[in-house]
CHARMM-style PDB file with segment names, atoms N, HN, CA, C and O in Angstrom:
ATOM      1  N   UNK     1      56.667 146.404  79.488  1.00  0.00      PROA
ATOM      2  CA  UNK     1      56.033 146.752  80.758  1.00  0.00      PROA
ATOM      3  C   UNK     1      56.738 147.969  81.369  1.00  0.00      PROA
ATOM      4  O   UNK     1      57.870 147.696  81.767  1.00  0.00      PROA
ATOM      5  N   UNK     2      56.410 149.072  81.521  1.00  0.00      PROA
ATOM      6  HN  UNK     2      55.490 149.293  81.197  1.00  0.00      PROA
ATOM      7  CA  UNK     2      56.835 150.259  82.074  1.00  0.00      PROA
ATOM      8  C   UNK     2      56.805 150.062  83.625  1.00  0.00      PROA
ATOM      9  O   UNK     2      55.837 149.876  84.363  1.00  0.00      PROA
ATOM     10  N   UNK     3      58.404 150.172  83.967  1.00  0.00      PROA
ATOM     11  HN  UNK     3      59.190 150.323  83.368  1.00  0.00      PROA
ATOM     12  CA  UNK     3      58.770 149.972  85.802  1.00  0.00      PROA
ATOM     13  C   UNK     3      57.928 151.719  85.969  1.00  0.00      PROA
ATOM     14  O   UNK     3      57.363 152.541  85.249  1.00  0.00      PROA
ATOM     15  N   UNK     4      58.463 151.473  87.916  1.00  0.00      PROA
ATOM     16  HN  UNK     4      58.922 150.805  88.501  1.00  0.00      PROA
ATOM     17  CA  UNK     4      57.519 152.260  88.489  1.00  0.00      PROA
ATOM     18  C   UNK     4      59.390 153.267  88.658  1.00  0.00      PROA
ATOM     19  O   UNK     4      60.517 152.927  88.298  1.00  0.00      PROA
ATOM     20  N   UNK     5      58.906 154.444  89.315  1.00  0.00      PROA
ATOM     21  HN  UNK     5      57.991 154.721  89.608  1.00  0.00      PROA
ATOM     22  CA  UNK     5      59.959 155.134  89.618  1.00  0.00      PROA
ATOM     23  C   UNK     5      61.057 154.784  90.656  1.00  0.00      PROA
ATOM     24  O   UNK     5      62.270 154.990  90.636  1.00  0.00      PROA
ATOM     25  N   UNK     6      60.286 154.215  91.528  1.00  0.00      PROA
ATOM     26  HN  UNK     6      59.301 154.048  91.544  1.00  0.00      PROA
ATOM     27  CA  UNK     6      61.312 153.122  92.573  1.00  0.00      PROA
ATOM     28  C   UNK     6      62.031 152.052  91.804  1.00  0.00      PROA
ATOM     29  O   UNK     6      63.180 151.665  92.014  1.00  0.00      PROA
ATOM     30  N   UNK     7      61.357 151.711  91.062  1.00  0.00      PROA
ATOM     31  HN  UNK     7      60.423 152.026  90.892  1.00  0.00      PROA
ATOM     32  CA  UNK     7      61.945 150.596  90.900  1.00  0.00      PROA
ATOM     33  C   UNK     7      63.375 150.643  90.055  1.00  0.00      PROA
ATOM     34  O   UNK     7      64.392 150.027  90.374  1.00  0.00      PROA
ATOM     35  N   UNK     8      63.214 151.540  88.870  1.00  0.00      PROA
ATOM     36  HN  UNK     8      62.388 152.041  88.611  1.00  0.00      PROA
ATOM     37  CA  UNK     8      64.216 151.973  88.223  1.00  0.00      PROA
ATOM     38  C   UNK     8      65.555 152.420  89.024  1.00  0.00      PROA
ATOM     39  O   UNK     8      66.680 151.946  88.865  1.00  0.00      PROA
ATOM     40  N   UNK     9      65.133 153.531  89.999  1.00  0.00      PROA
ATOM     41  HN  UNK     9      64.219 153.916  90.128  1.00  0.00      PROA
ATOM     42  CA  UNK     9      65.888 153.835  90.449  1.00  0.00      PROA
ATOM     43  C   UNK     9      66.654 152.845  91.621  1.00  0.00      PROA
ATOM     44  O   UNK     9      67.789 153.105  92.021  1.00  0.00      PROA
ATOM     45  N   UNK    10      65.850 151.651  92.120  1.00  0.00      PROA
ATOM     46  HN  UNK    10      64.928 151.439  91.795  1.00  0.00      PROA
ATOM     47  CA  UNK    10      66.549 150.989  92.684  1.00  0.00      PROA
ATOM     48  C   UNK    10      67.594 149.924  92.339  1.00  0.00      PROA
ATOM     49  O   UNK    10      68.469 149.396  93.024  1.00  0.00      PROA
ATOM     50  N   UNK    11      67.111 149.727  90.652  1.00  0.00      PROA
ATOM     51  HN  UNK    11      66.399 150.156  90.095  1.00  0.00      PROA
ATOM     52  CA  UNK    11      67.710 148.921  89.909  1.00  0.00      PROA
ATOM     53  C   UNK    11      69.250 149.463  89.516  1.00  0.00      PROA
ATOM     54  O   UNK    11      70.284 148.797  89.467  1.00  0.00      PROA
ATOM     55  N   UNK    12      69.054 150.926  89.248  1.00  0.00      PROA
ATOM     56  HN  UNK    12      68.214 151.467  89.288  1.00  0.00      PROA
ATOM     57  CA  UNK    12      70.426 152.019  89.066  1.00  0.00      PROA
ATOM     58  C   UNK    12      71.101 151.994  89.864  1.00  0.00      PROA
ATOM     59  O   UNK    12      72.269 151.637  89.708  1.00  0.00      PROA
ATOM     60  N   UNK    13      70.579 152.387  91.067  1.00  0.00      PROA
ATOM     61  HN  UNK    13      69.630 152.677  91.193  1.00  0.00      PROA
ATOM     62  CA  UNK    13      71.347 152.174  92.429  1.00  0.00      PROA
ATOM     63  C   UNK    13      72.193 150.718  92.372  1.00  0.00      PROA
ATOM     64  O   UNK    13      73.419 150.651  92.456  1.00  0.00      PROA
ATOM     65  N   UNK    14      71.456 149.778  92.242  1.00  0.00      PROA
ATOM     66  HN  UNK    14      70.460 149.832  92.174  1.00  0.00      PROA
ATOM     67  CA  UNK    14      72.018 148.257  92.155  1.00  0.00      PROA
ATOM     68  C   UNK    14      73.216 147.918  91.646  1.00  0.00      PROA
ATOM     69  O   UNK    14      74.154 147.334  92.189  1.00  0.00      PROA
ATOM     70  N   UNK    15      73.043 148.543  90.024  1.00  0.00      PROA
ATOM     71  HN  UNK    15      72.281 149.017  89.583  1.00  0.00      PROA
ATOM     72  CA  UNK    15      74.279 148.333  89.082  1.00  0.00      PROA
ATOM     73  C   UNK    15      75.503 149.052  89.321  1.00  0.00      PROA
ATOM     74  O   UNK    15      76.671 148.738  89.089  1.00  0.00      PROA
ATOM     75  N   UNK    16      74.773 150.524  90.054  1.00  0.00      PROA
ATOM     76  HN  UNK    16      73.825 150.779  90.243  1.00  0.00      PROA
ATOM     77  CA  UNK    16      76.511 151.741  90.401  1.00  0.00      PROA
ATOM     78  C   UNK    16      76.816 151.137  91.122  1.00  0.00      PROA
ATOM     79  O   UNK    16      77.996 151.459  91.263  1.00  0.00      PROA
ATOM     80  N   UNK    17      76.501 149.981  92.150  1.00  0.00      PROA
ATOM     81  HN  UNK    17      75.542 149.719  92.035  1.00  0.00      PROA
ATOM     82  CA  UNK    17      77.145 149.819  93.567  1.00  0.00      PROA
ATOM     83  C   UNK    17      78.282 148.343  93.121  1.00  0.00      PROA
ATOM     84  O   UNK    17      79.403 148.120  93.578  1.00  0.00      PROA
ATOM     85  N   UNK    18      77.633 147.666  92.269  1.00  0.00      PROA
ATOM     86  HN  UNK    18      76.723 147.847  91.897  1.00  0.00      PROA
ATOM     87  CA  UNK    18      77.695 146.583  91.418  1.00  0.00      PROA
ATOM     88  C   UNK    18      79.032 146.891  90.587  1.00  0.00      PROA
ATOM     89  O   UNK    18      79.836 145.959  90.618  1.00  0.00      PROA
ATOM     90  N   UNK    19      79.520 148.288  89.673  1.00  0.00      PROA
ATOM     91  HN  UNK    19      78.867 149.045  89.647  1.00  0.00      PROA
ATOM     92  CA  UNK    19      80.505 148.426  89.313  1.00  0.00      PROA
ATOM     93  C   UNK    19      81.375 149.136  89.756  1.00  0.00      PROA
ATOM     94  O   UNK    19      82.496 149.363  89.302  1.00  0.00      PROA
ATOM     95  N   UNK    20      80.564 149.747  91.237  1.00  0.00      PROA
ATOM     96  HN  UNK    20      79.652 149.563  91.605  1.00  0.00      PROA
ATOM     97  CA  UNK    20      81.976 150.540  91.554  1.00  0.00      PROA
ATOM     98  C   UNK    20      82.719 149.133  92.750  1.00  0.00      PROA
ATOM     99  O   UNK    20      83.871 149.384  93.100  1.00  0.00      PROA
ATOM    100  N   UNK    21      82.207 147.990  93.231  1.00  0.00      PROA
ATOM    101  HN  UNK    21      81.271 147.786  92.945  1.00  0.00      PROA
ATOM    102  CA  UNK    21      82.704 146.751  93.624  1.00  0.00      PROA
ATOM    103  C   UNK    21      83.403 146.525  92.855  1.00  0.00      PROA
ATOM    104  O   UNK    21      84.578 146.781  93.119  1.00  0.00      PROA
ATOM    105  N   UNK    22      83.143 146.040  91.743  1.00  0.00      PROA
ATOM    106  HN  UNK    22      82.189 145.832  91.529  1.00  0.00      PROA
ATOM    107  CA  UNK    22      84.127 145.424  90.893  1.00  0.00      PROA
ATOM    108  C   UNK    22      85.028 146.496  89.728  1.00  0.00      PROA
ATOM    109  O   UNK    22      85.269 146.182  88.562  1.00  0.00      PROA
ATOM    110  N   UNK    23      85.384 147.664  90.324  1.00  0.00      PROA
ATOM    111  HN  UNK    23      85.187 147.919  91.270  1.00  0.00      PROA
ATOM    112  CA  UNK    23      86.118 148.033  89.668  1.00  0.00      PROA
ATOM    113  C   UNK    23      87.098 148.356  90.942  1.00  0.00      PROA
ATOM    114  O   UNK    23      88.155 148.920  90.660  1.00  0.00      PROA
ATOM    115  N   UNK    24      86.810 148.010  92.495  1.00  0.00      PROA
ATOM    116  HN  UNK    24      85.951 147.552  92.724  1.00  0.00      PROA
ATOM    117  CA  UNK    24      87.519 148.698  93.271  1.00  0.00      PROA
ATOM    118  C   UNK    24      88.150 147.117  93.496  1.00  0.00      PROA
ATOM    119  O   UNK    24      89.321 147.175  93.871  1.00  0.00      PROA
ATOM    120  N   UNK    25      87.625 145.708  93.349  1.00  0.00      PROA
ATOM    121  HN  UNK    25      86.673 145.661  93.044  1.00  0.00      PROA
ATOM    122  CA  UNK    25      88.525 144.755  93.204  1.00  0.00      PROA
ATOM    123  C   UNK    25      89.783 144.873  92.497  1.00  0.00      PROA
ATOM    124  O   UNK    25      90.946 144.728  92.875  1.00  0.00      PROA
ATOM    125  N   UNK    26      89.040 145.303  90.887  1.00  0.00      PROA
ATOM    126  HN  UNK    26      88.096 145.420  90.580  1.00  0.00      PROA
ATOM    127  CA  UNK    26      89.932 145.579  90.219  1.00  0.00      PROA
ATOM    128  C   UNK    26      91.370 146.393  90.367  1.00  0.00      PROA
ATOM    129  O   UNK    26      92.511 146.158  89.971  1.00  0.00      PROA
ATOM    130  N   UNK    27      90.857 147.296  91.009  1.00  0.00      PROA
ATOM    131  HN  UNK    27      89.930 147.487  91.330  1.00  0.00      PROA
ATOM    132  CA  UNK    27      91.860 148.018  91.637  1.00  0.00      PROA
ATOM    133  C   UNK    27      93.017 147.244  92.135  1.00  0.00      PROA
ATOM    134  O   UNK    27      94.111 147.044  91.608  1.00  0.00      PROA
ATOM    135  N   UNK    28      92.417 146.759  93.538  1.00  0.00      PROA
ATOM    136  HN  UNK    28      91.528 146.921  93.966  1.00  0.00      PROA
ATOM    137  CA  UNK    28      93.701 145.621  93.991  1.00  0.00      PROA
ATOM    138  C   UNK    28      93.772 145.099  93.560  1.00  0.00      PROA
ATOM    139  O   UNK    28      94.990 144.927  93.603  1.00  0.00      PROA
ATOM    140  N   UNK    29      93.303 144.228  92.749  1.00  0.00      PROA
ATOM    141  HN  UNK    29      92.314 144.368  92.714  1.00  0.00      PROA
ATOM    142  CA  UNK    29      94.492 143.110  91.843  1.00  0.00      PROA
ATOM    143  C   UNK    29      95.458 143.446  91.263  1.00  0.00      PROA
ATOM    144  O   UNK    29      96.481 142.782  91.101  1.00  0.00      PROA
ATOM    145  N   UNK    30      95.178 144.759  90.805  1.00  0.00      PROA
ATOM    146  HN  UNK    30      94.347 145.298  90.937  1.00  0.00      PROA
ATOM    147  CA  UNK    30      96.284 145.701  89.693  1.00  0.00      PROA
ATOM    148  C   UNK    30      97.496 145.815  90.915  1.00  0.00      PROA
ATOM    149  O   UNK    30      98.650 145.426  90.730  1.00  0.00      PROA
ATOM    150  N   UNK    31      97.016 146.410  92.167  1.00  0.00      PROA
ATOM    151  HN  UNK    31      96.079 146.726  92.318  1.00  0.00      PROA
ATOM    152  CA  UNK    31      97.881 146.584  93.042  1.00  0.00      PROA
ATOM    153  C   UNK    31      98.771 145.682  93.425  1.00  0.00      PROA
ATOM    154  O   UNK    31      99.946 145.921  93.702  1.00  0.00      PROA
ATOM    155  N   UNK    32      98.026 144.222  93.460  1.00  0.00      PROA
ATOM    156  HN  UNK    32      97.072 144.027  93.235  1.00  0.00      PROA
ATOM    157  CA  UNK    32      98.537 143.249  93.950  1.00  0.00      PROA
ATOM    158  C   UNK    32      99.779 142.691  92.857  1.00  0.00      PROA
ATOM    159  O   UNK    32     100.997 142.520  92.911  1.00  0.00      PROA
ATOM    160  N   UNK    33      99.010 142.573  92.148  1.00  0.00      PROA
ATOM    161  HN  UNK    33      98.021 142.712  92.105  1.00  0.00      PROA
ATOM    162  CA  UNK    33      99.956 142.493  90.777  1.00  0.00      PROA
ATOM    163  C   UNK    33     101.267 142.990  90.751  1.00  0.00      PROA
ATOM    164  O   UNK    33     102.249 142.263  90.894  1.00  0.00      PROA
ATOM    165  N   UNK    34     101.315 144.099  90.589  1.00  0.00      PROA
ATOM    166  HN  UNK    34     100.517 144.690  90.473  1.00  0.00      PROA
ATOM    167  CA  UNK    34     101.841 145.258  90.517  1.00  0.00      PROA
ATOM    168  C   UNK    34     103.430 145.322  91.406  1.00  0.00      PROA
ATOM    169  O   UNK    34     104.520 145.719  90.994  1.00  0.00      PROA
ATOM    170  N   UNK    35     102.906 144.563  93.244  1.00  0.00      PROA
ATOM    171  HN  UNK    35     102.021 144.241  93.579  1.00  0.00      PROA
ATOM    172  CA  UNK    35     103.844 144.366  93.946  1.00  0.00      PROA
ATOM    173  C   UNK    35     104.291 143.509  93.711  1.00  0.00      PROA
ATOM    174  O   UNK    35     105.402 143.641  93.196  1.00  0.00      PROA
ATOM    175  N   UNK    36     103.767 142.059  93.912  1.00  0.00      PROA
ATOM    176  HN  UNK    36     102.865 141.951  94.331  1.00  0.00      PROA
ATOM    177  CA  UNK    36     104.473 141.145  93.252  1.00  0.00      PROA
ATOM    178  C   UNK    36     105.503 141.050  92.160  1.00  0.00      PROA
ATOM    179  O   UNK    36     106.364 140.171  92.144  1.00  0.00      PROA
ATOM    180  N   UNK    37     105.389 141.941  91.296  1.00  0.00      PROA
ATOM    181  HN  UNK    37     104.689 142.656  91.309  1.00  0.00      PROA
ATOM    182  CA  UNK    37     106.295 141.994  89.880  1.00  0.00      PROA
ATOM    183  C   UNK    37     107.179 142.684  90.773  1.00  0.00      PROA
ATOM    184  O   UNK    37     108.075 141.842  90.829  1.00  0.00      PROA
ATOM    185  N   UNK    38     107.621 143.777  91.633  1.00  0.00      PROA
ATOM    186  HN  UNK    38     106.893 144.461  91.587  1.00  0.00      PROA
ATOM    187  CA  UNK    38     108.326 144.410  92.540  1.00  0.00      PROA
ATOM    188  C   UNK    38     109.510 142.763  92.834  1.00  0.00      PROA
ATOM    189  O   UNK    38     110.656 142.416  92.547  1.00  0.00      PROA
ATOM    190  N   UNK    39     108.400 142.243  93.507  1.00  0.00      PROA
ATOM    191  HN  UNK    39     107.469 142.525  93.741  1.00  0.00      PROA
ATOM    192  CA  UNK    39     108.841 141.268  94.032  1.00  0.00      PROA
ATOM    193  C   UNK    39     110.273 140.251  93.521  1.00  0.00      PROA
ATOM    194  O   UNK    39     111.440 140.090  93.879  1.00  0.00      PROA
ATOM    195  N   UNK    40     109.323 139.716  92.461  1.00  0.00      PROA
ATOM    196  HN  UNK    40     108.375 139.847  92.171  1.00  0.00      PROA
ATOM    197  CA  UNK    40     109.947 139.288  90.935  1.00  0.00      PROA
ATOM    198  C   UNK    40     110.791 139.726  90.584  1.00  0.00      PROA
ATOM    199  O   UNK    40     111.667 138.862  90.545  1.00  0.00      PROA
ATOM    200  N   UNK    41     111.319 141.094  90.095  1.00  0.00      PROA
ATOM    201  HN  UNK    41     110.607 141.796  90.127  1.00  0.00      PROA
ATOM    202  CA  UNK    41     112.286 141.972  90.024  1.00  0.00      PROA
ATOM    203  C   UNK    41     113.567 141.559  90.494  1.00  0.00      PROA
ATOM    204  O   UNK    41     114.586 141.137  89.946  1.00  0.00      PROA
ATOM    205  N   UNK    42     113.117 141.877  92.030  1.00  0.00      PROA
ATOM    206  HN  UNK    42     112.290 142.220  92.475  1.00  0.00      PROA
ATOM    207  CA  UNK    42     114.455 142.270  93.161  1.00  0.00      PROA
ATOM    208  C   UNK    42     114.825 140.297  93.493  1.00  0.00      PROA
ATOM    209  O   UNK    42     115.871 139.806  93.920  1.00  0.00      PROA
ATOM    210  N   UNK    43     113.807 139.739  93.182  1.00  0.00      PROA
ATOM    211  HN  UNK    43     112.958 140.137  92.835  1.00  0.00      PROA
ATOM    212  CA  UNK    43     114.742 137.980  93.451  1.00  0.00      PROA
ATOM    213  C   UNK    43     115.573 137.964  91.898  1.00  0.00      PROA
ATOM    214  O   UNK    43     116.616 137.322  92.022  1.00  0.00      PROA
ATOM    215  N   UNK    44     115.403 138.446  90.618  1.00  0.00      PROA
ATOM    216  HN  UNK    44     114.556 138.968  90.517  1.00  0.00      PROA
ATOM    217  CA  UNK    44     116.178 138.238  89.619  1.00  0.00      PROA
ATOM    218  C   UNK    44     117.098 139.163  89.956  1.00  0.00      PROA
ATOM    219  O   UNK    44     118.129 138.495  89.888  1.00  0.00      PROA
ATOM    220  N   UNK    45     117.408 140.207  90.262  1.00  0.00      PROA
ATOM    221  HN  UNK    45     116.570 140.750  90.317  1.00  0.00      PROA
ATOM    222  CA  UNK    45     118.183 141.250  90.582  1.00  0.00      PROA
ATOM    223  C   UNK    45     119.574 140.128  91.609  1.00  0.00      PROA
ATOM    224  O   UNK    45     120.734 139.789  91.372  1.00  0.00      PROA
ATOM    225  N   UNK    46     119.102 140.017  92.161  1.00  0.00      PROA
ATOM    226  HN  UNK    46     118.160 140.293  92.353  1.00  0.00      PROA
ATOM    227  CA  UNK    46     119.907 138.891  93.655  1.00  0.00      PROA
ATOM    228  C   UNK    46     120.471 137.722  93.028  1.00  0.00      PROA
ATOM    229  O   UNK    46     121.512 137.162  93.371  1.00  0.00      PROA
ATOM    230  N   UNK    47     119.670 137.381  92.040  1.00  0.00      PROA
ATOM    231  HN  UNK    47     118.824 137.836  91.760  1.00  0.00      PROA
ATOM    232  CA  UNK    47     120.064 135.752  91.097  1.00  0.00      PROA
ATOM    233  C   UNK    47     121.389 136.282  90.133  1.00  0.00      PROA
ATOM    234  O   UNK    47     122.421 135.682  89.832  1.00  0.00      PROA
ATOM    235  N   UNK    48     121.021 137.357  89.859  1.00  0.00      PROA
ATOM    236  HN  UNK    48     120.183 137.844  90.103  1.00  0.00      PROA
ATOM    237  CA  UNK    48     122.036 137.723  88.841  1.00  0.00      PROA
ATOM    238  C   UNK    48     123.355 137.989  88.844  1.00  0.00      PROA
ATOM    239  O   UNK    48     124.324 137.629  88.175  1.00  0.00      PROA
ATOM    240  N   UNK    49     123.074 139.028  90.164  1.00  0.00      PROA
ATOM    241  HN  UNK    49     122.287 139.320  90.708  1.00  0.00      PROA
ATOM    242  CA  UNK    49     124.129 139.457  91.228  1.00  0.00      PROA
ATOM    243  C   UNK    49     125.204 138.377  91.266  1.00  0.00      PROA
ATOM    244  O   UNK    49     126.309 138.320  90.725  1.00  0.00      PROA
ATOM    245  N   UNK    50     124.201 137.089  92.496  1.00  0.00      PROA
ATOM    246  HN  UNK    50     123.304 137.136  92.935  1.00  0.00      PROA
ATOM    247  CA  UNK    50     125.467 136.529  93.109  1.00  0.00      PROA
ATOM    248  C   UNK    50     126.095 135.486  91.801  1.00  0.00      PROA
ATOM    249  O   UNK    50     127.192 134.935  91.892  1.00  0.00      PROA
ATOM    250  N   UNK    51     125.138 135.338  90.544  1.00  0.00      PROA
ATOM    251  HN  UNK    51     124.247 135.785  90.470  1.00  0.00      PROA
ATOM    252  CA  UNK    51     125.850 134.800  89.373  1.00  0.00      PROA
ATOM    253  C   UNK    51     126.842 135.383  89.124  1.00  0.00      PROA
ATOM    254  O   UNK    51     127.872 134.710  89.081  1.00  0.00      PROA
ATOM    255  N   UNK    52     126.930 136.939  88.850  1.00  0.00      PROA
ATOM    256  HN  UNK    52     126.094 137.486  88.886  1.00  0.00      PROA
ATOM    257  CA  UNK    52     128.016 137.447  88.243  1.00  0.00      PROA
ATOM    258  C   UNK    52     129.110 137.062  89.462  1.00  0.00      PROA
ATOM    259  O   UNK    52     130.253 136.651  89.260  1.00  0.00      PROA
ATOM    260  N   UNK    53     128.645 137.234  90.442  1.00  0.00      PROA
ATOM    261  HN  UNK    53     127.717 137.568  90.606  1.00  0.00      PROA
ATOM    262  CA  UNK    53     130.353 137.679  91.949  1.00  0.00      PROA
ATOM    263  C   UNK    53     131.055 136.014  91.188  1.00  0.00      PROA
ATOM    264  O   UNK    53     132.186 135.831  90.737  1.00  0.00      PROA
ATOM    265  N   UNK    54     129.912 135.037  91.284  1.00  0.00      PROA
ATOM    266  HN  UNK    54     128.994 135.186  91.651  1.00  0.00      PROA
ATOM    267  CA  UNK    54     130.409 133.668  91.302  1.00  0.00      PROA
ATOM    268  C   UNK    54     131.136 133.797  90.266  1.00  0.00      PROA
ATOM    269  O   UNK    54     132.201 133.960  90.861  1.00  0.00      PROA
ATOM    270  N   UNK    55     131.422 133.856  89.136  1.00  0.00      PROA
ATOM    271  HN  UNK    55     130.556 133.723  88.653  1.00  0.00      PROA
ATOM    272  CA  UNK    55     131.452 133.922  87.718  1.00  0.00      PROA
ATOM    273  C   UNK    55     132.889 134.510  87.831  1.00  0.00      PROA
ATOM    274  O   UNK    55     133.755 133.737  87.420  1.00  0.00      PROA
ATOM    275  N   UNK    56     133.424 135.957  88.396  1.00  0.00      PROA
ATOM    276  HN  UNK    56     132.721 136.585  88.730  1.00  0.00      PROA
ATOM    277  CA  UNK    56     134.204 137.097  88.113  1.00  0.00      PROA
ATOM    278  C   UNK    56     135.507 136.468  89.529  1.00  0.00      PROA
ATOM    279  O   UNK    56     136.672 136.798  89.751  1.00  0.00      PROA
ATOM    280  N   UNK    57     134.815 135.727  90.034  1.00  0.00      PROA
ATOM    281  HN  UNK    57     133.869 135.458  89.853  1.00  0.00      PROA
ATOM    282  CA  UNK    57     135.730 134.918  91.799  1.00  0.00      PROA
ATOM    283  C   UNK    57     136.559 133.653  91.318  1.00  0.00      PROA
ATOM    284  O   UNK    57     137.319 133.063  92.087  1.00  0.00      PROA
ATOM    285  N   UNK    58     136.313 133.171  89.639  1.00  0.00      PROA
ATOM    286  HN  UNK    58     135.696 133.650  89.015  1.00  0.00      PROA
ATOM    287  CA  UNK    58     137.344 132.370  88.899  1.00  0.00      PROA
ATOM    288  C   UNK    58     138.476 132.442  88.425  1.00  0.00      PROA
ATOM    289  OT1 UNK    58     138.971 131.467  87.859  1.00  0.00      PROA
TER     290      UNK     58
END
């Protein structure tokens, strides 16, 4: 069945809006992600730390 010219084009319209949403989610999650591991980091960084002071204070 051959769409009409609206229709196509409204359907196009539909899908760009459709992946630029879910690629701009995507985005932040990466972001979110991203800090968190920051996060993650600097509490092993602190764990390690006051292991060693404890460790080297014997």
């Amino acid at each position: 069945m051959k769409r009409s010219r609206n229709e196509v084009s409204r359907w196009r319209m539909l899908r760009q809006a459709q992946r630029r949403r879910s690629q701009w989610v995507e985005a932040q999650s990466r972001t979110y992600r991203h800090l968190t591991r920051l996060g993650h980091l600097q509490l092993k960084k602190q764990r390690r730390s006051l292991l060693f002071s404890m460790t080297s204070g014997l």
